[in-house]
Structures are given as C-alpha cells and as structure tokens.
GUMI-270765 format. One record per residue: residue in three letters; x, y, z of N, C-alpha, C in turn. Coordinates in pm, whole numbers, padded with zeros to 5 digits, always signed. Example, Ala and Ser with C-alpha at 12.3 -4.5 7.8 and 13.67 -1.06 7.14 Angstrom:
% residues 2
ALA+01319-00569+00780+01230-00450+00780+01320-00330+00780SER+01285-00225+00708+01367-00106+00714+01290+00003+00787
% end
This chain:
% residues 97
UNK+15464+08002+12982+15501+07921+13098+15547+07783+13047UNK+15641+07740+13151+15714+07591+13050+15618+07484+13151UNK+15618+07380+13049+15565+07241+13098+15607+07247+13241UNK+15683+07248+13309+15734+07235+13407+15680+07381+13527UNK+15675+07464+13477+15595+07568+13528+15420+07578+13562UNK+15351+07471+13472+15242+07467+13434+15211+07397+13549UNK+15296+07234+13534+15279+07149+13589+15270+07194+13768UNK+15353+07238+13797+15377+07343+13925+15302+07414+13990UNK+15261+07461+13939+15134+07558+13965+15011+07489+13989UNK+14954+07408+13903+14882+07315+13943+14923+07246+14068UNK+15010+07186+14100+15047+07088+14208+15070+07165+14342UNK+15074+07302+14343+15082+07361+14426+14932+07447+14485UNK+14810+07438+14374+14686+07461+14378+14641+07316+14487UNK+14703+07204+14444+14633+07086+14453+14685+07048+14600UNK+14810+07072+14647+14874+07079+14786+14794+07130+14843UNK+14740+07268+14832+14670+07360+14922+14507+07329+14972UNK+14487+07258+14848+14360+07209+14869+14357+07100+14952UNK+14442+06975+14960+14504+06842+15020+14506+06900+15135UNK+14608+07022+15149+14642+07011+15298+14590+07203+15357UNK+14486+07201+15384+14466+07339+15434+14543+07393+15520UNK+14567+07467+15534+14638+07631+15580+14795+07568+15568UNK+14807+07514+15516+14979+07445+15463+15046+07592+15408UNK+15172+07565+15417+15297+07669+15374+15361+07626+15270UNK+15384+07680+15070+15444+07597+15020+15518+07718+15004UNK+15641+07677+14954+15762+07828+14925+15841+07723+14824UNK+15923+07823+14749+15990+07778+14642+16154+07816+14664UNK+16207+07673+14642+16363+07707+14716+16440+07781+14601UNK+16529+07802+14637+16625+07855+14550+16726+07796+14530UNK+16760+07712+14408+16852+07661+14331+16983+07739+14314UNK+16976+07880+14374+17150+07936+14358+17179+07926+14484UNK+17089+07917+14607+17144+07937+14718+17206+07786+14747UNK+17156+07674+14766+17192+07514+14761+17202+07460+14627UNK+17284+07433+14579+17241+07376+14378+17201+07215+14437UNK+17064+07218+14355+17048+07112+14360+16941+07032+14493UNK+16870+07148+14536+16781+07133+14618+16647+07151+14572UNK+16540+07067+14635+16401+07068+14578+16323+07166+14553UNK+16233+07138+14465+16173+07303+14425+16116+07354+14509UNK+15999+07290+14637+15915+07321+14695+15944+07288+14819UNK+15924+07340+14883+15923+07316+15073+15791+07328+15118UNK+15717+07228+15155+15582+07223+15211+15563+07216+15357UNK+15542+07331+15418+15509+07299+15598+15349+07293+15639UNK+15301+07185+15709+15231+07178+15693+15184+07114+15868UNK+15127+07157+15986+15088+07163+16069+15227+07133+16171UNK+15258+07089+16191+15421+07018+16240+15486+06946+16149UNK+15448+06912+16009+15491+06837+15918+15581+06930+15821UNK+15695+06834+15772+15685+06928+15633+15769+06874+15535UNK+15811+06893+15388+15860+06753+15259+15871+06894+15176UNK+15966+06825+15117+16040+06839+14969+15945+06806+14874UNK+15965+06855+14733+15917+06771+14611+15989+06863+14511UNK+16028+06780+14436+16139+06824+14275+16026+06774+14140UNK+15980+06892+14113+15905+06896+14014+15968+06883+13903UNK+15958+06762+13832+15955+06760+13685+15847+06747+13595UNK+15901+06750+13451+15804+06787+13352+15733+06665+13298UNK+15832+06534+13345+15769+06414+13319+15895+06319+13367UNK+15875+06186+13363+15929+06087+13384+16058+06064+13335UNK+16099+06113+13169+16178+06097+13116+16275+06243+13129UNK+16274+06347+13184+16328+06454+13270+16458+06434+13317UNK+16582+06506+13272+16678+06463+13357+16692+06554+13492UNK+16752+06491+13563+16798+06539+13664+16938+06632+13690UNK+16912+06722+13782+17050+06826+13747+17150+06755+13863UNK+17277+06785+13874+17347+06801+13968+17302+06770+14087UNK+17324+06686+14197+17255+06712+14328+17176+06688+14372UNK+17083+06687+14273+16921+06697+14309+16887+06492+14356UNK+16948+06438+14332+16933+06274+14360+16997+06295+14530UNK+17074+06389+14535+17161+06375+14671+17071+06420+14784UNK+17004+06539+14758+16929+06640+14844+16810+06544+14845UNK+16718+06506+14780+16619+06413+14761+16633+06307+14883UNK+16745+06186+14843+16760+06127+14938+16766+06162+15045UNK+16866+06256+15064+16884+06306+15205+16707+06352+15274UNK+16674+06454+15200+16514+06507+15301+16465+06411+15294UNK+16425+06275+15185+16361+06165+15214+16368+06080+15348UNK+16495+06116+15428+16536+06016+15558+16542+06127+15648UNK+16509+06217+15671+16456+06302+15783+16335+06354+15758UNK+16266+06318+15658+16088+06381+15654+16016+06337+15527UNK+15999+06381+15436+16001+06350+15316+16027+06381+15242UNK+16081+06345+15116+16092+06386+14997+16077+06310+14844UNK+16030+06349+14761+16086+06306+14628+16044+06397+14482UNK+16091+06281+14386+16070+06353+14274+15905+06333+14240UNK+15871+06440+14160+15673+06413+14147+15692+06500+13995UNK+15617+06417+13913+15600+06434+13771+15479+06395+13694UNK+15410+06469+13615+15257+06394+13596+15278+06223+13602UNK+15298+06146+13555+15328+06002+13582+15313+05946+13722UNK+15415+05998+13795+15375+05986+13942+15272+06038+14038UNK+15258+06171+13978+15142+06234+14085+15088+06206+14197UNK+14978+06103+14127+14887+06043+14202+14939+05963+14361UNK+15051+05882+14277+15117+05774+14420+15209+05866+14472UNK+15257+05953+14427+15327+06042+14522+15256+06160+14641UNK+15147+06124+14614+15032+06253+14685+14983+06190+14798UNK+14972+06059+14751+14930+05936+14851+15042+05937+14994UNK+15172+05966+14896+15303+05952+14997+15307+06027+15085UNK+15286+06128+15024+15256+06272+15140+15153+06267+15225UNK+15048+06176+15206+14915+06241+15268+14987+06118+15431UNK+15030+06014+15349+15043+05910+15498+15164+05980+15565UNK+15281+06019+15493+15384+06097+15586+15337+06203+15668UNK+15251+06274+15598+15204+06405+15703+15079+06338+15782UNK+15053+06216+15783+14876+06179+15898+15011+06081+15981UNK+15110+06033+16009+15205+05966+16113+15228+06064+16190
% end
C-alpha cells in the first residue's frame, strides 16, 4: 500500500469514528479528472477532501479547481499528515453550522 493509501485508510477509520453513521465513498478520478478523493455525507452535511501523502505532494491537474469550487458550496480541501489535525477541526465546525 502507498503512503498515500496508508494515510487514507486511516483518515477514513478516523472520519467514521468523528462522525457516526457518516457515508465516505471514493470518487473517481476518470470520471471528473481532478476531483477529490473522498465524498463525506454526513447527516445533511457533506465535504470533499484530497488526500495527500504530505505537504510537499504535488498536485494533479484540476484538483486546485474542484477544491476551490466544493470549498464555496460546502466544504472542501486538501488534508495531509501535516494538516490533519486543523483540517478535522474544519470539518467538525462545517458539519456542527
């Protein structure tokens, strides 16, 4: 499993626990290029997140475009061990508004 796979899996253990009976699904990069890895629904709520492997990670195609965009109709962003923490925070106040 790659760093980025590892990392994932965990964060998607750690969603579920954060947010009980939540929905996470994994988008598909051939159907939109350049859309976030994860789609989280979560009681009437629901956010993006583009998992990288760390901070210094580039970004593909798109993925800055789609980001912004779900960021201004719900949430979204990039989350990488570095960020984690303040990005979990982000989610917890977007989904308790």
């Amino acid at each position: 499993m790659t760093p980025e796979g590892k990392f994932k899996k965990t964060l998607k253990q750690e969603l579920k626990e954060m947010f009980p009976g939540c929905i996470i699904t994994q988008m598909d990069p051939n159907d939109i290029q350049g859309i976030p890895d994860l789609l989280i629904l979560w009681q009437n709520k629901w956010a993006t997140l583009e998992c990288k492997k760390s901070q210094k990670a580039s970004h593909r195609p798109n993925q800055d475009y789609y980001v912004e965009k779900m960021n201004n109709m719900s949430y979204s962003s990039f989350i990488f061990p570095e960020n984690k923490e303040v990005i979990l925070g982000e989610l917890q106040q977007a989904f308790r508004s």
